[in-house]
Structures are given as structure tokens and as C-alpha cells.
C-alpha positions as CSV (number, residue, x, y, z in Angstrom):
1,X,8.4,-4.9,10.1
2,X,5.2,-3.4,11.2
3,X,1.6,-3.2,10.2
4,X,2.0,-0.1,8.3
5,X,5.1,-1.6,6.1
6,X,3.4,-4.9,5.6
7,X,0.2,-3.1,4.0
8,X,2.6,-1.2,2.0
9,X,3.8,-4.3,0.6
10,X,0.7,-5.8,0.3
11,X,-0.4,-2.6,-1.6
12,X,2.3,-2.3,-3.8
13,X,1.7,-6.4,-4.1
14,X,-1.5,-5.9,-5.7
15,X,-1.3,-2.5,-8.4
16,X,2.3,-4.5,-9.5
17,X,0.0,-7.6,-10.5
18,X,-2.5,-5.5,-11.8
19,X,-0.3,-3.6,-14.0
20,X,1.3,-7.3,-15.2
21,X,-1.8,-9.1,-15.8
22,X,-4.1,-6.3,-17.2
23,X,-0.7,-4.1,-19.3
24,X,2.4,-6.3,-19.6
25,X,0.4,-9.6,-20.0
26,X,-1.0,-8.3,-23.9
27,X,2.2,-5.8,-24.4
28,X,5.4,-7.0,-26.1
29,X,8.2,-5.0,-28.6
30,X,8.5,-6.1,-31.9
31,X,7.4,-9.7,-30.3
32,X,10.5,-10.0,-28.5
33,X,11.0,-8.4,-25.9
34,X,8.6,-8.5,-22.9
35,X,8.0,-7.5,-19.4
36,X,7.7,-9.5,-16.1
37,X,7.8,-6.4,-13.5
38,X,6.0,-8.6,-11.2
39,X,10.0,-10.1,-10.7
40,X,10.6,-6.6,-9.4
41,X,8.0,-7.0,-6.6
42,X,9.6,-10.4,-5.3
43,X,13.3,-9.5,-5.6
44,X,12.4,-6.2,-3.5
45,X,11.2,-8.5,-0.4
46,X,12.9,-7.6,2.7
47,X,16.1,-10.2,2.9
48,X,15.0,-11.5,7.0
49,X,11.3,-12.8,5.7
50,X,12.2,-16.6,6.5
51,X,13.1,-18.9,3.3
52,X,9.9,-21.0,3.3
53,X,7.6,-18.1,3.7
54,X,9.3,-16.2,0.8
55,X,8.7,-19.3,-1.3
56,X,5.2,-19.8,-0.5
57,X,4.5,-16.4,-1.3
58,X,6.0,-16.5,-4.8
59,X,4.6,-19.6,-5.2
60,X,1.1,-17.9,-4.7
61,X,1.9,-15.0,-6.5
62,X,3.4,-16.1,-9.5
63,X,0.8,-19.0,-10.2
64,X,-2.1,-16.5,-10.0
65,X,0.0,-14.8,-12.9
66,X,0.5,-18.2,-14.9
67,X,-3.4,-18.5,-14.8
68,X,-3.7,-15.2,-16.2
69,X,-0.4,-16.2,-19.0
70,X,-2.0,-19.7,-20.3
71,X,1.1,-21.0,-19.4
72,X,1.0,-23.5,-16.7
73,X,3.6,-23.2,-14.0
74,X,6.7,-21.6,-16.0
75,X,6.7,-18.6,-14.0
76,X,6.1,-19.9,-10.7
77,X,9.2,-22.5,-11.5
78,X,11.2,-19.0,-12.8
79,X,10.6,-17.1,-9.7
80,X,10.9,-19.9,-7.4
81,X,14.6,-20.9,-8.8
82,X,15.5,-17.1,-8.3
83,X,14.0,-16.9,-4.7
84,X,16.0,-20.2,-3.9
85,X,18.9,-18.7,-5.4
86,X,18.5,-15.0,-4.0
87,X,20.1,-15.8,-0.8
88,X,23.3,-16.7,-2.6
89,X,23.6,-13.9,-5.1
90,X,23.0,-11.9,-2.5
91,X,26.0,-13.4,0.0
92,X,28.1,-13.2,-3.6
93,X,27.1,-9.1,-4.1
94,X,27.6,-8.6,-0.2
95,X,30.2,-6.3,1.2
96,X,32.3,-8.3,3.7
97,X,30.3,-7.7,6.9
98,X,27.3,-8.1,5.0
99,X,24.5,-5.7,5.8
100,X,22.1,-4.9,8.2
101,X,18.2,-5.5,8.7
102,X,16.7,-3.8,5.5
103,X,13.1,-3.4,5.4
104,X,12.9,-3.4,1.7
105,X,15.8,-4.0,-1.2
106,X,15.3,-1.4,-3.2
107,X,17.8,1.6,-4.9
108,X,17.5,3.8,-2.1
109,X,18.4,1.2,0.8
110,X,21.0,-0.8,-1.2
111,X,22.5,1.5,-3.9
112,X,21.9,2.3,-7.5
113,X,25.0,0.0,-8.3
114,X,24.0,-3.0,-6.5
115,X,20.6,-3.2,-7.0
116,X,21.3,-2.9,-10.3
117,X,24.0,-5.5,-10.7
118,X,21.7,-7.6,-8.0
119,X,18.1,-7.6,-10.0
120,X,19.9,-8.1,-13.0
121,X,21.5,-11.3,-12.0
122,X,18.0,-12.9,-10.9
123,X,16.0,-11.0,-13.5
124,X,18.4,-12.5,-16.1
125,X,18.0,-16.3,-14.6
126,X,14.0,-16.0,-14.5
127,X,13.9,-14.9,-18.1
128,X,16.2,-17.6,-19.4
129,X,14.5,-20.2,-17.4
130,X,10.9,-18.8,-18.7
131,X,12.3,-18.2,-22.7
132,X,14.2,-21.9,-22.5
133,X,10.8,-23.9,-21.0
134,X,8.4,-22.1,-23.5
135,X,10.6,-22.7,-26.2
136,X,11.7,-26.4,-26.0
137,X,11.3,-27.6,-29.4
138,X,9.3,-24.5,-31.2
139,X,11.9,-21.6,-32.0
140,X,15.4,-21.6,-32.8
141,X,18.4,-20.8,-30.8
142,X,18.9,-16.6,-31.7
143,X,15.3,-16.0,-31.3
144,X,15.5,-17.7,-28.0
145,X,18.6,-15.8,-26.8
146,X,17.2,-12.5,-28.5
147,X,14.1,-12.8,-26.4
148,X,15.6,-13.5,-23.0
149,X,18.3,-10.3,-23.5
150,X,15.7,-8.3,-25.0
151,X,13.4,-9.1,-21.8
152,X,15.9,-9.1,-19.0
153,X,16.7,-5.4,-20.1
154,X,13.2,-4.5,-20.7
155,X,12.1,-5.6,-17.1
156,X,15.3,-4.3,-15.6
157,X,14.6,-0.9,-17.0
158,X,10.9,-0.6,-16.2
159,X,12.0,-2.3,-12.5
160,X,14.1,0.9,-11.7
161,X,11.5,2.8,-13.0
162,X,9.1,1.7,-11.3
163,X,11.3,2.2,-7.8
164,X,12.5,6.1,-8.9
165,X,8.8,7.0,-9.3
166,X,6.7,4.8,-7.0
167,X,9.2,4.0,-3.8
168,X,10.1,6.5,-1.1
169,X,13.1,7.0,-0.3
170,X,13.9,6.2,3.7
171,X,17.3,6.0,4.2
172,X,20.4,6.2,1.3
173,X,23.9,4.8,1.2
């Protein structure tokens, strides 16, 4: 990874926080459904950054966003389950000889398909595990499972969004 790509990812870094903090943060549909596209930022990383470093930086990213939430830690424990985990739905999405250095995992390096199936899978963990702390003891069971469906598809759709229309596309499969 050079300069150039790691400003790029620093860029795109910052306008994806800004758009969560000063749009998503106050937005919601019908008060169920909301949208963590920040999620999108750190399930795009590049899969050879080094495990520690990739938690570090979530860690740092995702608390600035629960200072900006009110709510204490649940997103940084969300997004740092998934980037524990990523590394294992990855190997379980993986073709058989795996794949190749990919500077960023995104629909035009990896595939519509597996991006898809890919983001969903962690997208779908971090909502649950967000909906299930923020809930314990306060709102039933359906409203609970309404609002992390509801949000996982919400933040999936707005995450490919966001790729079709922000990301170049480099190289495609």
C-alpha cells in the first residue's frame, strides 16, 4: 500500500464519519431501522493490515462515534467482535486457494456476490450485538429483532451504495 492509497483511505475515513455522526447519527425510519455506514468503512480495510493494528484502529474509530451516540462503548464492542471475527468469515466465503493481496474489499475487487454475502454476515453480527446491548431489559423481543433486520438491510443497502457511487473501480473479477 502506498502513500497515495493510504490518504485515500484516510480521506474516505473522515467524510464516512462525518456523514454518520452529522446525518445517520439524528436519521432513523419509522424508529426502526437505522444506519451504521461507518461498518462499511472498516469491513472495506485491505485483508493484509496486521490483526492488532486493524483492531486499534476500530477501536479509535468506533469510540469517537460512541461519544458522538451517548452510548458508551456499544459500538466499539460491535465493530471490534466483527473485526476479530472478519478473518474467519472471510476464510469461510474464500474460494479454495483463497485470494490474492487486495488493496481494498470492496464490489469491484471481490465481486458483487461476495461482498454482498461477506458485509452482510458482519453487518448482521454488529447490528445484533448493538440492538441486543441497548436493549437489555427496555424493549421486547419483536421490536428488538425488527430493529436489527430492519438495520442490517438499511446499512447493507446504503454500503453498496455508497461503493457504486464513491469507489473507483481498479480491477474486476
Amino acid at each position: 500500500m502506498n502513500v497515495i492509497d493510504v490518504l485515500k483511505q484516510l480521506i474516505q475515513a473522515v467524510l464516512i464519519y462525518l456523514i454518520q455522526v452529522l446525518v445517520f447519527r439524528t436519521t432513523s425510519l419509522w424508529d426502526v431501522a437505522a444506519c451504521f455506514i461507518y461498518v462499511g468503512f472498516l469491513i472495506q480495510l485491505p485483508f493484509y493490515i496486521p490483526r492488532m493494528l486493524l483492531l486499534f484502529i476500530t477501536f479509535f474509530y468506533t469510540f469517537s462515534i460512541d461519544i458522538f451516540f451517548n452510548t458508551p462503548g456499544v459500538h466499539t464492542a460491535a465493530a471490534l467482535l466483527i473485526m476479530h471475527i472478519r478473518p474467519s468469515v472471510i476464510k469461510l466465503l474464500s474460494p479454495q486457494g483463497g485470494y490474492e493481496s487486495v488493496e481494498s474489499v470492496n464490489i469491484y475487487n471481490m465481486g458483487i456476490q461476495w461482498h454482498s454475502a461477506y458485509a452482510f454476515i458482519l453487518i448482521f453480527i454488529h447490528t445484533t450485538v448493538v440492538f441486543v446491548i441497548e436493549s437489555l431489559g427496555s424493549v421486547g423481543f419483536g421490536t428488538t429483532l425488527l430493529k436489527i433486520f430492519s438495520t442490517s438491510i438499511l446499512t447493507l443497502i446504503t454500503v453498496l451504495l455508497y461503493q457504486f457511487l464513491f469507489l473507483y473501480k481498479h480491477n474486476s473479477r
